[in-house]
N, CA, C and O atoms as a Tripos MOL2 file, in Angstrom:
@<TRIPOS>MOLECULE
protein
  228   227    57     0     0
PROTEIN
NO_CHARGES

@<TRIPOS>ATOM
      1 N          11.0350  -10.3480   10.0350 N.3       1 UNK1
      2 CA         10.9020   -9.0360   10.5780 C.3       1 UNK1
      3 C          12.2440   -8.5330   11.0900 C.2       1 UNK1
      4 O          12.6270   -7.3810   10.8850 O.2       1 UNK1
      5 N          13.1020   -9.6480   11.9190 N.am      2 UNK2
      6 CA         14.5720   -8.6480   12.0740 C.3       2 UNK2
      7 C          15.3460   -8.5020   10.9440 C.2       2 UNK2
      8 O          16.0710   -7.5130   10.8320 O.2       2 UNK2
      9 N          15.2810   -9.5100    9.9300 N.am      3 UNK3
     10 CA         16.2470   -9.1640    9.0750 C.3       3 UNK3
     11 C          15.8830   -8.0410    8.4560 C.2       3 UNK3
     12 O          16.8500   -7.8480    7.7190 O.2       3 UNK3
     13 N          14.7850   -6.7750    8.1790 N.am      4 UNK4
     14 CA         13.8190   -6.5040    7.8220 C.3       4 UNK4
     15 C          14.1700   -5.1780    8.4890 C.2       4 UNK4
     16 O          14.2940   -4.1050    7.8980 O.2       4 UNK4
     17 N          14.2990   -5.3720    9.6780 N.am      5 UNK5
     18 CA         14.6730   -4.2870   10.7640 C.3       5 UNK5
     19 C          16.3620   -4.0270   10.5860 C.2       5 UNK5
     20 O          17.0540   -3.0090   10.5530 O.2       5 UNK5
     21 N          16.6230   -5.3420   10.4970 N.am      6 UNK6
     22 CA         18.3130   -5.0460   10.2140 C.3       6 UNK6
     23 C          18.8440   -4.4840    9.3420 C.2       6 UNK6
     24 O          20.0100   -4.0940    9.4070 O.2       6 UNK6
     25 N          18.1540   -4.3470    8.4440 N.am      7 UNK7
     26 CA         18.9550   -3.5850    7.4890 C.3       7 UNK7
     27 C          17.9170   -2.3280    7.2900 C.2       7 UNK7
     28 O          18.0830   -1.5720    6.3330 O.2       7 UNK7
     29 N          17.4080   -2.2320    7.7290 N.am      8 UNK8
     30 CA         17.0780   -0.2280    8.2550 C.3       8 UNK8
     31 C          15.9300   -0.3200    6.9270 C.2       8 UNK8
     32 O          15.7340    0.5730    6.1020 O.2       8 UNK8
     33 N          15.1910   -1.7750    6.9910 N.am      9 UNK9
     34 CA         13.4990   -1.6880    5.9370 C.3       9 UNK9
     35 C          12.7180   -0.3930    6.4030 C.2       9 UNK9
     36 O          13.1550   -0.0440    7.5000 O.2       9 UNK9
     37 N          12.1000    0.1170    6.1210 N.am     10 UNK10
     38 CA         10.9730    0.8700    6.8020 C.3      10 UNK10
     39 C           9.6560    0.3530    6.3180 C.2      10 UNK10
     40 O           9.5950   -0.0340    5.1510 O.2      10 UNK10
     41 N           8.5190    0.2970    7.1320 N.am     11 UNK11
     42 CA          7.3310   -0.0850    7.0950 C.3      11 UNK11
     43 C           6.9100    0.3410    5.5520 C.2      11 UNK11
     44 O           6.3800   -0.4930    4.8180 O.2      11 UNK11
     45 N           7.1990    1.7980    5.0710 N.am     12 UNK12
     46 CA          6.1970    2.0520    3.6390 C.3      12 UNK12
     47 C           7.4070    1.0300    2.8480 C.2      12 UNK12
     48 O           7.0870    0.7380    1.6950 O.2      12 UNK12
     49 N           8.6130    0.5150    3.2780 N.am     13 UNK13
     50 CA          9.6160    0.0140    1.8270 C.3      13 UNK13
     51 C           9.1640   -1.2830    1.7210 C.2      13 UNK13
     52 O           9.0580   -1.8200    0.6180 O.2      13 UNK13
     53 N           8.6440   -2.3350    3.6460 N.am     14 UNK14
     54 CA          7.9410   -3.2720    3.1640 C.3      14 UNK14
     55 C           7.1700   -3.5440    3.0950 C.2      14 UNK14
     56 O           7.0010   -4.7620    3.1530 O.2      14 UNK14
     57 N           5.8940   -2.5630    2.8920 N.am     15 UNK15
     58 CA          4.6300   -3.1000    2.6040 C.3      15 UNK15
     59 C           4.7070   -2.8000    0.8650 C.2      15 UNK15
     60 O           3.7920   -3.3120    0.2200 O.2      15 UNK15
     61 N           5.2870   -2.3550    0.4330 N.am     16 UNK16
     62 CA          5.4190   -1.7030   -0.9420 C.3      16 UNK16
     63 C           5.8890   -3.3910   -2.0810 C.2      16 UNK16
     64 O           5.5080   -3.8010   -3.1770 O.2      16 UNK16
     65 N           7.1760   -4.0530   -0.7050 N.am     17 UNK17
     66 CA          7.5980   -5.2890   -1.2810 C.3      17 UNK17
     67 C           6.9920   -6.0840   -1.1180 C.2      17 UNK17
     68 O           7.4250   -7.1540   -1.5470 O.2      17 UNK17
     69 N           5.3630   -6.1060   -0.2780 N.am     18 UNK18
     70 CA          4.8400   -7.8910    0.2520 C.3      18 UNK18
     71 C           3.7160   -7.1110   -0.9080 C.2      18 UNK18
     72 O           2.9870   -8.0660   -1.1740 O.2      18 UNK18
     73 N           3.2470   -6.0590   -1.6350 N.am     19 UNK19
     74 CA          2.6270   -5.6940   -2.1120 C.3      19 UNK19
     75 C           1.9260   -6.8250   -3.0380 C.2      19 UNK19
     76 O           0.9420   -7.5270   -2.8050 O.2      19 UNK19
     77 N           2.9430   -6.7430   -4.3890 N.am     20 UNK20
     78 CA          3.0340   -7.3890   -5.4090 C.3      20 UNK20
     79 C           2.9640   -8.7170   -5.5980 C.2      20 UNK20
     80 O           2.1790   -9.1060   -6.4630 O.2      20 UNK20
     81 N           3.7130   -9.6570   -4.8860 N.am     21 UNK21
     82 CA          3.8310  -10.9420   -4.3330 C.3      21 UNK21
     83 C           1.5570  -11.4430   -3.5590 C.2      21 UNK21
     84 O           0.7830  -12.3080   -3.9690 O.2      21 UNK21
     85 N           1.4680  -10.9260   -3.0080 N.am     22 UNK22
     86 CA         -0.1020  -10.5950   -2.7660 C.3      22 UNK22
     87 C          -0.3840  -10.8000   -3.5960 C.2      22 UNK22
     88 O          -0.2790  -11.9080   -4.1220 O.2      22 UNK22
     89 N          -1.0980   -9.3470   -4.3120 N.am     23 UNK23
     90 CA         -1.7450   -9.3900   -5.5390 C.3      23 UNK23
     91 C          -1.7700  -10.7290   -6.4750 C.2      23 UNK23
     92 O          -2.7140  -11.3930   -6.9050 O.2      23 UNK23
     93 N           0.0120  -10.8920   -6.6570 N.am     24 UNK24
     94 CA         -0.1660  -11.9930   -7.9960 C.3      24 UNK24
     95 C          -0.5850  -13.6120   -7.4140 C.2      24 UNK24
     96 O          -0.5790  -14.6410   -8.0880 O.2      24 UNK24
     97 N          -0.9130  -13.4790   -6.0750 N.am     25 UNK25
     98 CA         -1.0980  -15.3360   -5.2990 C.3      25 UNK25
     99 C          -2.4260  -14.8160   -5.5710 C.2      25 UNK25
    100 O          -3.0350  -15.5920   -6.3070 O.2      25 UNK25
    101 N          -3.2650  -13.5420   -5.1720 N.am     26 UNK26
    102 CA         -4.7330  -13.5420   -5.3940 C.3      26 UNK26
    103 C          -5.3420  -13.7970   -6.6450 C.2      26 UNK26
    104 O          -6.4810  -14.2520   -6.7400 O.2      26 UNK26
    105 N          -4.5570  -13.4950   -7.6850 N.am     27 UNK27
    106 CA         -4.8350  -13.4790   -8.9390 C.3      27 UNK27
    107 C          -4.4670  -15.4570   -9.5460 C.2      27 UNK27
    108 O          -5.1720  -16.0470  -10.3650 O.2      27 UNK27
    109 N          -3.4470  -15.9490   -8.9700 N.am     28 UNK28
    110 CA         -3.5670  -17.1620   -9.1290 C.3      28 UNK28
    111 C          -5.0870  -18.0350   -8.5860 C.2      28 UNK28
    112 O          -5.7750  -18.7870   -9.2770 O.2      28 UNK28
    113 N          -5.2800  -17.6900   -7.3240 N.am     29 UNK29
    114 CA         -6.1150  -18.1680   -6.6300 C.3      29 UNK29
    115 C          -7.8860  -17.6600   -7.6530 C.2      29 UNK29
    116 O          -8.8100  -18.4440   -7.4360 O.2      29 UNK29
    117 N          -8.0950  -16.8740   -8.2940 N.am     30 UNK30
    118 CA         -9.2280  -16.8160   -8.6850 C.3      30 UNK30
    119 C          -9.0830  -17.6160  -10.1740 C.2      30 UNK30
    120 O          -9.8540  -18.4640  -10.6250 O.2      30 UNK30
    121 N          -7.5310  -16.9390  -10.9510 N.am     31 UNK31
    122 CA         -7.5480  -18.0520  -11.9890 C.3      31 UNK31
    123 C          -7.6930  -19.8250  -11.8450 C.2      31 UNK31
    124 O          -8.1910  -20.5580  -12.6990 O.2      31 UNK31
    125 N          -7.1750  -20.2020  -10.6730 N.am     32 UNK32
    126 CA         -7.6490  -21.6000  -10.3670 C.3      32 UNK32
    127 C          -9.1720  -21.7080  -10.3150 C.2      32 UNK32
    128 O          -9.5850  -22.8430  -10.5510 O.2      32 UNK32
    129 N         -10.1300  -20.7490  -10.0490 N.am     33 UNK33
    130 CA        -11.3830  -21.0920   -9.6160 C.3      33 UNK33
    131 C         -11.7190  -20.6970  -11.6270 C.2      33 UNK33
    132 O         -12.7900  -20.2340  -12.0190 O.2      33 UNK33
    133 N         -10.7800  -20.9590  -12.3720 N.am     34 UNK34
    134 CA        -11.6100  -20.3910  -13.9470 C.3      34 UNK34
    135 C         -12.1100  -18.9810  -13.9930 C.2      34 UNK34
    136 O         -13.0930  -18.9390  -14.7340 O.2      34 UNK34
    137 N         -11.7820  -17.6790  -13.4320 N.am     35 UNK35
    138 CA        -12.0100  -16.8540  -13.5930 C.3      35 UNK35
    139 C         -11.0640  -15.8150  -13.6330 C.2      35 UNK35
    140 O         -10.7000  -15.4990  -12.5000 O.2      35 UNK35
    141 N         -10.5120  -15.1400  -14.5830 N.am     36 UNK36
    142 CA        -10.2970  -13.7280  -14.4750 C.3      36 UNK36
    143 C         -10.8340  -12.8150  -13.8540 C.2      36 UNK36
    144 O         -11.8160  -12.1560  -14.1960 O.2      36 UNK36
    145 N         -10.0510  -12.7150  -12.6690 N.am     37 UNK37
    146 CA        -10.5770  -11.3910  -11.2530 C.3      37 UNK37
    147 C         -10.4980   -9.9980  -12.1280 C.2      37 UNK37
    148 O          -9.7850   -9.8280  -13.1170 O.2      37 UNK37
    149 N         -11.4560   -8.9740  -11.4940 N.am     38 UNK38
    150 CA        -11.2860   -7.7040  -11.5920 C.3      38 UNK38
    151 C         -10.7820   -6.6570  -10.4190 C.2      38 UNK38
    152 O         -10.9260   -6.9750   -9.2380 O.2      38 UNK38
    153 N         -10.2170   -5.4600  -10.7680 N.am     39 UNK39
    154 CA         -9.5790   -5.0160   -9.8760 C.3      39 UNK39
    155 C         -10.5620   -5.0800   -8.5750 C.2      39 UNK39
    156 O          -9.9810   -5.3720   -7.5300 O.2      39 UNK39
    157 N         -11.8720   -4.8650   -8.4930 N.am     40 UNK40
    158 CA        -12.7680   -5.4150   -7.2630 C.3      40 UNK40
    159 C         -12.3510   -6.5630   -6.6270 C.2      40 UNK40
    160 O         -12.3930   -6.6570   -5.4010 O.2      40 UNK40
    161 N         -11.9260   -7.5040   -7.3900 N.am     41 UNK41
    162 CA        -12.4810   -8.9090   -6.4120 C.3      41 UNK41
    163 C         -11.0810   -8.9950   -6.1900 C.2      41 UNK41
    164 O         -10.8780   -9.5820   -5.1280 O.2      41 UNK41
    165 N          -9.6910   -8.5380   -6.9420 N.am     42 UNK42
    166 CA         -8.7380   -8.4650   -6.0040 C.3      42 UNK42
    167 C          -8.4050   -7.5710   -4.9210 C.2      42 UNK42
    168 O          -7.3870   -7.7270   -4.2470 O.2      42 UNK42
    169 N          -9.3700   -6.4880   -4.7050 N.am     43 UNK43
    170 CA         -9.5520   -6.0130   -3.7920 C.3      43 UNK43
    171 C         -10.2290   -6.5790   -2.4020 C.2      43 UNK43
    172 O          -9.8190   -6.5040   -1.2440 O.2      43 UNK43
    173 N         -11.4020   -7.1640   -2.9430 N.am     44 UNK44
    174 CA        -11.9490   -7.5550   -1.6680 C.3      44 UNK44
    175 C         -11.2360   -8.7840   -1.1070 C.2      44 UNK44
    176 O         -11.4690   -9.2470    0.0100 O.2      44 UNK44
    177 N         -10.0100   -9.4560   -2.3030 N.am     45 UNK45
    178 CA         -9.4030  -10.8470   -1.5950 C.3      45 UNK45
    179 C          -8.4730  -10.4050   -1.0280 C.2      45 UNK45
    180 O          -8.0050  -11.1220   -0.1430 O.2      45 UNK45
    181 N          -7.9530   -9.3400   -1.2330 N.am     46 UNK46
    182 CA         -6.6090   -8.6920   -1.0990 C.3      46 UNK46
    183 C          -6.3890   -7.8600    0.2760 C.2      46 UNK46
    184 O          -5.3290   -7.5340    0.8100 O.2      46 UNK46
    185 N          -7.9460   -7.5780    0.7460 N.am     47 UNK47
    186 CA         -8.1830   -6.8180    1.7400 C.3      47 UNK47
    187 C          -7.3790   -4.8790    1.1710 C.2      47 UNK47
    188 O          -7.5920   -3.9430    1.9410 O.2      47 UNK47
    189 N          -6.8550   -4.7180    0.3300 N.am     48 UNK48
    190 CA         -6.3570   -3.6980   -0.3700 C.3      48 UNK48
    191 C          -7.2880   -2.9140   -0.8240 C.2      48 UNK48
    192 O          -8.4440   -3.3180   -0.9510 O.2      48 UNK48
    193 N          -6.8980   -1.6250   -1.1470 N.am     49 UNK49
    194 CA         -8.0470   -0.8380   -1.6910 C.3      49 UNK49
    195 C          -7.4570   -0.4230   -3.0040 C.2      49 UNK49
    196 O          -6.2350   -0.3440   -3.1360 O.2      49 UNK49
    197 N          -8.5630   -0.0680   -4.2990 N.am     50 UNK50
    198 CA         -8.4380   -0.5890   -5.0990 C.3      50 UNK50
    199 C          -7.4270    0.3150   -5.8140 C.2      50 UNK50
    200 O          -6.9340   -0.0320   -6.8870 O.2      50 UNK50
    201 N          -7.2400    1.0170   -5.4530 N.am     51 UNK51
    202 CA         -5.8570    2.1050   -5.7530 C.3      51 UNK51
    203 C          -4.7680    1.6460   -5.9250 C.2      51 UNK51
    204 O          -4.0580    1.6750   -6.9300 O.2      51 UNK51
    205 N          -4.5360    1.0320   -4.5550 N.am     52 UNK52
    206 CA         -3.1780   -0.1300   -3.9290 C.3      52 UNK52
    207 C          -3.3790   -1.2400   -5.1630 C.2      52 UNK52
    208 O          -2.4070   -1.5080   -5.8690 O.2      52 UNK52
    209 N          -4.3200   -1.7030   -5.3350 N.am     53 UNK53
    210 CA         -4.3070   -3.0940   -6.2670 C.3      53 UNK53
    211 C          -3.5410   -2.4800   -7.3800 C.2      53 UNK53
    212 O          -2.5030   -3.0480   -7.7200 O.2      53 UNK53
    213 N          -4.0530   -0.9760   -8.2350 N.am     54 UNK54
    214 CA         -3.0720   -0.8980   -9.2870 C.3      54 UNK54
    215 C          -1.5980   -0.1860   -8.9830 C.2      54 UNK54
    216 O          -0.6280    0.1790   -9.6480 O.2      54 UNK54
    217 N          -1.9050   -0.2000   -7.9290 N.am     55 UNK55
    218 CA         -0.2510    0.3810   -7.7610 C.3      55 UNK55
    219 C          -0.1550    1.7990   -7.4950 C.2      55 UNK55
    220 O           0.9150    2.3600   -7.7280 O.2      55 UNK55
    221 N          -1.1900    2.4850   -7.0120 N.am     56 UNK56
    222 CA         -1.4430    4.0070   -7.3300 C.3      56 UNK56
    223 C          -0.9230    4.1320   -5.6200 C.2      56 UNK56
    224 O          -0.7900    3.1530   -4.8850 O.2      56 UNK56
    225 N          -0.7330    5.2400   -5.3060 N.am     57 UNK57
    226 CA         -0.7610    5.4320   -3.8250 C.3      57 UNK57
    227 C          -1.8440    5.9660   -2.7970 C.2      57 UNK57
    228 O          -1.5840    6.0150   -1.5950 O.2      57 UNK57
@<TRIPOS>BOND
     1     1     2 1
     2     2     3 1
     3     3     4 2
     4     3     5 am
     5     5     6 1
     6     6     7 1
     7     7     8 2
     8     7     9 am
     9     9    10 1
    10    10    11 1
    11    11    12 2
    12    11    13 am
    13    13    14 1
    14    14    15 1
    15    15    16 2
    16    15    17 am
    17    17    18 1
    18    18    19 1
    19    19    20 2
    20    19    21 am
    21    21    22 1
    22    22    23 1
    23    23    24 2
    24    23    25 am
    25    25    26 1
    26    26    27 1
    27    27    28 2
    28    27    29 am
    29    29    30 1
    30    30    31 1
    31    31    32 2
    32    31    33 am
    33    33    34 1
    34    34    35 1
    35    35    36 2
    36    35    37 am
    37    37    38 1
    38    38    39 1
    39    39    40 2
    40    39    41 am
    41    41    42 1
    42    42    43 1
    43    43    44 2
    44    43    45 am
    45    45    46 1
    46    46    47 1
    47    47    48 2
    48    47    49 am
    49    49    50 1
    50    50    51 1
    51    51    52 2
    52    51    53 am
    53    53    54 1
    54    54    55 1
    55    55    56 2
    56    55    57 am
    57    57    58 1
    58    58    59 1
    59    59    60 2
    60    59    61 am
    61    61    62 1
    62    62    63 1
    63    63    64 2
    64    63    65 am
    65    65    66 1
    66    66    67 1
    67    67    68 2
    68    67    69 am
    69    69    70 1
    70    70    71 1
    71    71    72 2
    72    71    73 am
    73    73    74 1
    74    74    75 1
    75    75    76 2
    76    75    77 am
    77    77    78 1
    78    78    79 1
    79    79    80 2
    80    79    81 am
    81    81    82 1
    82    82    83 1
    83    83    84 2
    84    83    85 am
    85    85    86 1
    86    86    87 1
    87    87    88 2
    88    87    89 am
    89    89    90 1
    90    90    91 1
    91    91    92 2
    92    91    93 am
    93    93    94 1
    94    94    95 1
    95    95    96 2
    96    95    97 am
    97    97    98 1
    98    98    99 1
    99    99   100 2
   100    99   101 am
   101   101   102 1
   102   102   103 1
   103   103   104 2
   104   103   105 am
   105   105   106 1
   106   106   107 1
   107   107   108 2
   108   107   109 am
   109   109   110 1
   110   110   111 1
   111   111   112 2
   112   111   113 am
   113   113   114 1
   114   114   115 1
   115   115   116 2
   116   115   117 am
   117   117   118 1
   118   118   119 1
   119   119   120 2
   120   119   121 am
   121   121   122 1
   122   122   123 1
   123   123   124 2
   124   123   125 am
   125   125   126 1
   126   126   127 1
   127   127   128 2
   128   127   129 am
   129   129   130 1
   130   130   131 1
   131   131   132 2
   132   131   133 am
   133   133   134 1
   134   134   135 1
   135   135   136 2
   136   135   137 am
   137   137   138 1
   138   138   139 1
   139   139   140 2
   140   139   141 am
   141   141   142 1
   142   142   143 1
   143   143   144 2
   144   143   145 am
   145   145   146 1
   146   146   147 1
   147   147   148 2
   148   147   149 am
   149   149   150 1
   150   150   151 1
   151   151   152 2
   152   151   153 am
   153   153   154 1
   154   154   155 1
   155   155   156 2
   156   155   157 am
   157   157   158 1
   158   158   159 1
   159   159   160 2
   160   159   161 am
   161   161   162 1
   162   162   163 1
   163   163   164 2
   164   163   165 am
   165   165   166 1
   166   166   167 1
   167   167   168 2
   168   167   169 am
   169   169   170 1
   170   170   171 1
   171   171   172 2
   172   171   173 am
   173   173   174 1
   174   174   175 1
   175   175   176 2
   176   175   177 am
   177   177   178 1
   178   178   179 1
   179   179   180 2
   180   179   181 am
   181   181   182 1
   182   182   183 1
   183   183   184 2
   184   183   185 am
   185   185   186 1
   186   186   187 1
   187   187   188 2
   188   187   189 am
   189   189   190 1
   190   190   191 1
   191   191   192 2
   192   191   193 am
   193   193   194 1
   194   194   195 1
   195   195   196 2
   196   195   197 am
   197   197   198 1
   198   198   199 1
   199   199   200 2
   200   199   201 am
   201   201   202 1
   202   202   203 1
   203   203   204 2
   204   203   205 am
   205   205   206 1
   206   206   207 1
   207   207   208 2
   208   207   209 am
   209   209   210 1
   210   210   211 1
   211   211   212 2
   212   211   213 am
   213   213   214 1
   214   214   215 1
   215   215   216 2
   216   215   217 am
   217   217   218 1
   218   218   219 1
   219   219   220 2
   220   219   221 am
   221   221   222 1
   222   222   223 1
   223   223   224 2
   224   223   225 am
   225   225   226 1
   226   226   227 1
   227   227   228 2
@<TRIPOS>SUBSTRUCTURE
     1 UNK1         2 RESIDUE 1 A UNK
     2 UNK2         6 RESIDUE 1 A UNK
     3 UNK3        10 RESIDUE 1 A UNK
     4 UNK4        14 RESIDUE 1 A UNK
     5 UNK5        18 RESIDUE 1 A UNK
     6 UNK6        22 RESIDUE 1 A UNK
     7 UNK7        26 RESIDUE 1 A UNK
     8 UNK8        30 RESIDUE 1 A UNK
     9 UNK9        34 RESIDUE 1 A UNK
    10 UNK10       38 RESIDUE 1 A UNK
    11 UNK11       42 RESIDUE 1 A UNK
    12 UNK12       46 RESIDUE 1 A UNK
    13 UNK13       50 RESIDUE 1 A UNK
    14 UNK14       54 RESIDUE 1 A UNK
    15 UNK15       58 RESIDUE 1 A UNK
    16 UNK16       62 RESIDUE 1 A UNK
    17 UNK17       66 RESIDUE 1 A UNK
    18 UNK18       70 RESIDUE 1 A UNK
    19 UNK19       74 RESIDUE 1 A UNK
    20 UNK20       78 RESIDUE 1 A UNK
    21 UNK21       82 RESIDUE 1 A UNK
    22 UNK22       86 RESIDUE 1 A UNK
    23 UNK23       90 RESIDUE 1 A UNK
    24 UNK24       94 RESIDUE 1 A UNK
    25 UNK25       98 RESIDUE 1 A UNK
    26 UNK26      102 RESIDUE 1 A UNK
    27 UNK27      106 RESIDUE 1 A UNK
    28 UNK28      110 RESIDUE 1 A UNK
    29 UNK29      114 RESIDUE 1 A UNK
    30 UNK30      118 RESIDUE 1 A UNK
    31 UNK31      122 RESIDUE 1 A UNK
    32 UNK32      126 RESIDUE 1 A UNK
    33 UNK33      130 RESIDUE 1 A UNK
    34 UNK34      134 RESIDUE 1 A UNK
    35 UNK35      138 RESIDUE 1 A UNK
    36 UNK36      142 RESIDUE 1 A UNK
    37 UNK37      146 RESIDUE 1 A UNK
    38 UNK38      150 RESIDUE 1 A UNK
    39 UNK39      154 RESIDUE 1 A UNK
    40 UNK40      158 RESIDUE 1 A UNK
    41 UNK41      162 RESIDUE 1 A UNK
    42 UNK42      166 RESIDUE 1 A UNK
    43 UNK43      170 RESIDUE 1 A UNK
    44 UNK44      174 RESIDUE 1 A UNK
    45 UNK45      178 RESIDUE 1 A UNK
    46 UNK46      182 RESIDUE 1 A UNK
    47 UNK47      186 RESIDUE 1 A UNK
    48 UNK48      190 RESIDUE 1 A UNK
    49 UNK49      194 RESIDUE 1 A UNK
    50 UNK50      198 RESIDUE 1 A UNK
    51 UNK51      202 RESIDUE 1 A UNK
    52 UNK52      206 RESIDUE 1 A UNK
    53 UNK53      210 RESIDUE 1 A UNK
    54 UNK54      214 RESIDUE 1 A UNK
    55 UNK55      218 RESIDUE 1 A UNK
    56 UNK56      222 RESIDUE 1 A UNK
    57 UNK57      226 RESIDUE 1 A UNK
């Protein structure tokens, strides 16, 4: 978070960067369970709404 602050991040630049990184551990985590997630169930793992999951704003 300071380095984050230190160089003048703003809240929409890092939630935009922990975005993606998310998504693709949720998407590991259901492929381990043998399933291909849909934008739903990476939503509901993701706590994201399903807009955010594709990247929409």
């Amino acid at each position: 978070m300071r380095l984050a602050l230190t160089f003048g991040l703003k809240h929409a630049q890092f939630e935009a960067m922990l975005r993606e990184p998310l998504i693709d551990e949720a998407r590991r985590l259901w492929h381990a369970k043998g399933a291909e997630p849909n934008i739903s169930q990476l939503s509901v793992t993701t706590g994201l709404n399903r807009n955010r999951v594709l990247g929409r704003s």
